[in-house]
C-alpha positions as CSV (number, residue, x, y, z in Angstrom):
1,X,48.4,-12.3,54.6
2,X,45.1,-14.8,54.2
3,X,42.3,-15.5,55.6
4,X,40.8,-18.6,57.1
5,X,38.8,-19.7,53.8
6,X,36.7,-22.1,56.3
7,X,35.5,-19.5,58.8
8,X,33.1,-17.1,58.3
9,X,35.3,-14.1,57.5
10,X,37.4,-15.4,54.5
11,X,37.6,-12.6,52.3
12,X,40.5,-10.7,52.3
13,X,39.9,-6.6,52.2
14,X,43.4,-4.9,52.5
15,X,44.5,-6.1,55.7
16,X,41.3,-6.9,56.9
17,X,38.9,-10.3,57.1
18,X,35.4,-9.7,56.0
19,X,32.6,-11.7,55.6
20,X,31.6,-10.0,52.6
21,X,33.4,-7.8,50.0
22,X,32.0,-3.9,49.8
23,X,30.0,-3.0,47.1
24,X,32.4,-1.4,45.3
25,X,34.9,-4.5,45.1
26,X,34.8,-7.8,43.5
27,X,35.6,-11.3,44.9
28,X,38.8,-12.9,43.6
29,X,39.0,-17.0,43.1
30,X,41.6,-16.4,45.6
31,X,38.8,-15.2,48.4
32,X,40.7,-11.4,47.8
33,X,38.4,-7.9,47.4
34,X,39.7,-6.1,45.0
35,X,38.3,-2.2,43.4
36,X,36.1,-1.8,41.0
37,X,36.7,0.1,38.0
38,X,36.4,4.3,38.7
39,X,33.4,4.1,36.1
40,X,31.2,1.1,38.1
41,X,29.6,1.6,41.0
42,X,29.6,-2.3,41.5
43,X,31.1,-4.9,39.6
44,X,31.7,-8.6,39.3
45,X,34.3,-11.1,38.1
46,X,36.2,-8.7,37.3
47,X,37.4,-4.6,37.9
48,X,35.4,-3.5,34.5
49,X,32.4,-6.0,34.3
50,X,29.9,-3.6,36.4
51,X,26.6,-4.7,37.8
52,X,25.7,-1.0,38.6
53,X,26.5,2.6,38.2
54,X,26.8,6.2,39.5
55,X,23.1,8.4,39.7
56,X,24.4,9.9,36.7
57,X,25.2,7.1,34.1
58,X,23.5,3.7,32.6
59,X,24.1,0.1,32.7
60,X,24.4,-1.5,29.1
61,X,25.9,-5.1,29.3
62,X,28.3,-4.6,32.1
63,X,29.6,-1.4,31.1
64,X,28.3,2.5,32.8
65,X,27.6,4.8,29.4
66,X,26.6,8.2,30.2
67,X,23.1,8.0,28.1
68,X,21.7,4.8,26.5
69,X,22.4,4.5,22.7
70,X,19.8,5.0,20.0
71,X,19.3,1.3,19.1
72,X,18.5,0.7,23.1
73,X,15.8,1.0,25.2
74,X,16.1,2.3,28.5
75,X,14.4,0.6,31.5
76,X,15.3,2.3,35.1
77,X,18.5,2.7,35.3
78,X,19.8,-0.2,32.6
79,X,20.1,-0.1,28.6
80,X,18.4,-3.1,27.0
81,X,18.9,-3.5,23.2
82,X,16.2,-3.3,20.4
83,X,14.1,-5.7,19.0
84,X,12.1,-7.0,16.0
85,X,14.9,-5.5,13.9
86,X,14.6,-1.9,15.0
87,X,17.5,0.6,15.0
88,X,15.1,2.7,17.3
89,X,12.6,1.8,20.0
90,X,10.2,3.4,21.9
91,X,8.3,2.0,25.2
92,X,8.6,-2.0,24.7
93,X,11.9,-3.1,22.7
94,X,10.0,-4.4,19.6
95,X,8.3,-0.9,19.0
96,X,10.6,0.3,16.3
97,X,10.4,4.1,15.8
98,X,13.3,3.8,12.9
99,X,15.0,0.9,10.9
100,X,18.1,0.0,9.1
101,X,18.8,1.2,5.8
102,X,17.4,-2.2,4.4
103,X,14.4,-2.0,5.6
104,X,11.1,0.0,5.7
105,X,9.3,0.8,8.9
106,X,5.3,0.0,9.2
107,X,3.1,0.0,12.2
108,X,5.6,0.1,14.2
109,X,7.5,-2.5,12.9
110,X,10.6,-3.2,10.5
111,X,9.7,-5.2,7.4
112,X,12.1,-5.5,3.7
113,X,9.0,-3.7,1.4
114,X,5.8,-1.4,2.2
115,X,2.4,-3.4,2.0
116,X,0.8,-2.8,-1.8
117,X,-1.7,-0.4,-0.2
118,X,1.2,2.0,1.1
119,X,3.6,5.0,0.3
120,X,6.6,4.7,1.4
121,X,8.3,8.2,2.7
122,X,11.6,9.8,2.4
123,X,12.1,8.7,5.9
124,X,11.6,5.2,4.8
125,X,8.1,4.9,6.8
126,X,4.8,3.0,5.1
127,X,2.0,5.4,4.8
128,X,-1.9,4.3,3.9
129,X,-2.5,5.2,0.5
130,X,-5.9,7.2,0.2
131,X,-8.8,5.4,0.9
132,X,-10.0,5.2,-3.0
133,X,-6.3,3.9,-4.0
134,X,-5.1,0.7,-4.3
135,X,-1.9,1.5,-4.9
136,X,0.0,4.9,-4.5
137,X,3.4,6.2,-5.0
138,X,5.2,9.5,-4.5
139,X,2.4,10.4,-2.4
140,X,-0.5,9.0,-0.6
141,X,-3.1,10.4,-2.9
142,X,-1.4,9.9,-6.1
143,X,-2.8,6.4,-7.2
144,X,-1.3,4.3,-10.0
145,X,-4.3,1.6,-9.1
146,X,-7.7,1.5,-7.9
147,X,-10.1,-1.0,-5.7
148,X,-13.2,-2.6,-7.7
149,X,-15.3,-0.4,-9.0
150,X,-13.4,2.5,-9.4
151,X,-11.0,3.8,-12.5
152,X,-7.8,5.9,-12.8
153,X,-8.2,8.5,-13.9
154,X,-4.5,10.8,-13.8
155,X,-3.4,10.1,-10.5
156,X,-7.1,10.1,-9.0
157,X,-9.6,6.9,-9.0
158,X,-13.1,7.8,-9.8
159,X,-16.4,6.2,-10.0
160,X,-17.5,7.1,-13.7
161,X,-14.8,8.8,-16.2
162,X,-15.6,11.5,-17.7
163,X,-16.9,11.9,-21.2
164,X,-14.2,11.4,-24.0
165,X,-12.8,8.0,-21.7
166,X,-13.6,5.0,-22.0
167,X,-12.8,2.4,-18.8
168,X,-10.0,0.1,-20.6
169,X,-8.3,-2.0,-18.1
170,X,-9.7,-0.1,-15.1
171,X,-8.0,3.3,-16.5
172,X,-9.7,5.8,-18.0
173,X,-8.6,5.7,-21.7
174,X,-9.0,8.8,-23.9
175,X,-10.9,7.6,-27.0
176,X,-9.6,8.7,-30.3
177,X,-12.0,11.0,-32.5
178,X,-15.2,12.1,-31.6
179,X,-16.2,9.3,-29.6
180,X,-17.7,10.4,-26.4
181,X,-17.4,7.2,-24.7
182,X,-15.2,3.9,-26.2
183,X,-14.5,0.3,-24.8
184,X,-11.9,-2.3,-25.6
185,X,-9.9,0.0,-27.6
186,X,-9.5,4.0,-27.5
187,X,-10.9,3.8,-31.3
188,X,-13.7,1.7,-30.7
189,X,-16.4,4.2,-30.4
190,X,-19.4,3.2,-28.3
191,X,-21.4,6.1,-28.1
192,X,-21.1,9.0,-30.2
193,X,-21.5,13.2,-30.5
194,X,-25.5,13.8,-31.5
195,X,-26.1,14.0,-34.7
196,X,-23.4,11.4,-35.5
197,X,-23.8,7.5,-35.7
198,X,-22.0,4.4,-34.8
199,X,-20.6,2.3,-37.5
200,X,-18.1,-0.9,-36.6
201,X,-16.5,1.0,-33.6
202,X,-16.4,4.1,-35.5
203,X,-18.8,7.6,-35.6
204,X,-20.1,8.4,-39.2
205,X,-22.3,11.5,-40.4
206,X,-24.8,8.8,-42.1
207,X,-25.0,5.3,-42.2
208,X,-24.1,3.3,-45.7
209,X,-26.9,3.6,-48.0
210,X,-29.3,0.4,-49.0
211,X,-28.0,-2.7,-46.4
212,X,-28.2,-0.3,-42.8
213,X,-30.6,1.1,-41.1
214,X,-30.5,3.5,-38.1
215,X,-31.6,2.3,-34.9
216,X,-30.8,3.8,-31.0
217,X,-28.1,6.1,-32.9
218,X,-26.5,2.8,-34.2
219,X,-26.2,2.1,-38.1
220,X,-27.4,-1.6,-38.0
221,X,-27.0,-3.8,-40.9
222,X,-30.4,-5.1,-42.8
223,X,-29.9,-9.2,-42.3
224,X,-31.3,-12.0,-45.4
225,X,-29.7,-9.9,-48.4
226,X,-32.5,-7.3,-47.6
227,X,-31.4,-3.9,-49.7
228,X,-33.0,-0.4,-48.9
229,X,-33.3,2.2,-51.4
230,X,-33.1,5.0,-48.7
231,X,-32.1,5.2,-45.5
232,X,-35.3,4.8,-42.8
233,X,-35.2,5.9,-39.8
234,X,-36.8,3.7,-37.3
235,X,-38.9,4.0,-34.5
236,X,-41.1,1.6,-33.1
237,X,-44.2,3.4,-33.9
238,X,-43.4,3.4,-37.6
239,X,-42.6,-0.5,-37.9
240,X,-45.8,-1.5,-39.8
241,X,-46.7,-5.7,-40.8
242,X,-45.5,-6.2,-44.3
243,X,-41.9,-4.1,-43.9
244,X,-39.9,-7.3,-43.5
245,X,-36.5,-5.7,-44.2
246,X,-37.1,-3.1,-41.7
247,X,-38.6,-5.7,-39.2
248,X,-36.1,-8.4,-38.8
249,X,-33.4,-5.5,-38.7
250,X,-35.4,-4.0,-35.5
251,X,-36.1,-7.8,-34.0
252,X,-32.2,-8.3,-34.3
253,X,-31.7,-5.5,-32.5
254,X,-34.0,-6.0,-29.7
255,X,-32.6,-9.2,-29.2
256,X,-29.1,-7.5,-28.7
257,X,-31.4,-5.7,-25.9
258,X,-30.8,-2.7,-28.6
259,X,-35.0,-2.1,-28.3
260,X,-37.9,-3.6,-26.6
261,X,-40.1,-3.5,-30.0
262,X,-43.8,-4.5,-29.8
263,X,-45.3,-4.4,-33.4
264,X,-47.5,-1.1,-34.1
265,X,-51.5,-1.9,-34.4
């Protein structure tokens, strides 16, 4: 049996001409309606390409699944995959809430490495380091760098280190000795324990007798072959005119912005 494929009922439903094939039936390229698949509630082009399903299941490219999968989104009633390379999404399809193994997941997106500032977690998620870090790892207050004008110091960045450091590198250094602070170098003393003085990067009991002379806590040597017998300590008030030795070794140091020195009266 056929139908009239020129008149208005062509399509051919059992025994019946239609004009239009029920919804749960597909039209044939010979004008037949034939069933759906049991799982769609409509289909097309064929019995398991669905266009729409029971109450109870989900449309996910032409096939009824009882709940979307994990790298979908669901919209209504329909399954639409992921985006932006996300194996999980939440409200849009680009808002990944979880990424492949390859990648890391940061504002709410999937990217191949954590931004320097960032931690990244067990769960492979890109946390802000603490605010004074520049860098972080195996947690986000555990800094392995700082931001200008701050110092490691441990696994903390701090403003001034503390006495005993000296800031080499922008990491507090533990000097060597008895320096109390050091620069360049943890043996390169630049300030030392009272009642010690600083000699070429080092801290001494007394200065070299005859060529130095202590000024600010700082054995400084006498310039123009100038030998002292003893050891003077200077102050400004005791520089008096005549004492060249003692005064070019204090004008040297003032110009090393070691002492303001204005000549005694």
């Amino acid at each position: 049996m056929s139908c009239d494929r020129n008149g208005s009922y062509r399509y051919l439903y059992g025994n019946d001409c239609l004009n239009v094939c029920p919804d749960n039936t597909y039209t044939t390229s010979e004008y037949e309606c034939k069933a759906c698949d049991s799982t769609c509630k409509t289909c097309k082009d064929n019995s398991t390409s669905c266009t729409s399903c029971f109450s109870t299941q989900k449309l996910y490219k032409s096939t009824c699944l009882n709940s979307c999968m994990p790298d979908t989104l669901q919209q209504d009633d329909t399954c639409i995959d992921c985006t932006n390379n996300c194996k999980e999404c939440i409200l849009t399809t680009s808002t990944c809430t979880s990424c492949p193994d390859a990648l890391v997941l940061h504002n709410s997106s999937c990217i191949s490495a954590c931004p320097r500032d960032t931690h990244v977690t067990e769960n492979r998620t890109c946390v802000r380091c603490d605010q004074l870090c520049a860098t972080c790892a195996g947690s986000t207050t555990q800094c392995t760098s700082c931001y200008t004008g701050f110092f490691l110091y441990g696994q903390t960045c701090v403003s001034t280190c503390p006495s005993g450091y000296g800031r080499i590198n922008k990491v507090c250094t533990q000097c060597t000795g008895e320096c109390l602070e050091c620069s360049n170098s943890p043996d390169f003393c630049i300030k030392c324990p009272e009642g010690k003085y600083r000699l070429n990067g080092s801290c001494v009991s007394t200065c070299p007798l005859g060529d130095t002379v202590v000024i600010n806590d700082e054995c400084v040597k006498c310039v123009d072959n100038c030998k002292l017998v003893i050891i003077v300590r200077i102050t400004v008030q005791n520089v008096r005119k005549g004492d060249y030795c003692i005064w070019v070794a204090v004008l040297i140091a003032a110009l090393k912005g070691i002492l303001k020195v204005k000549e005694s009266v």
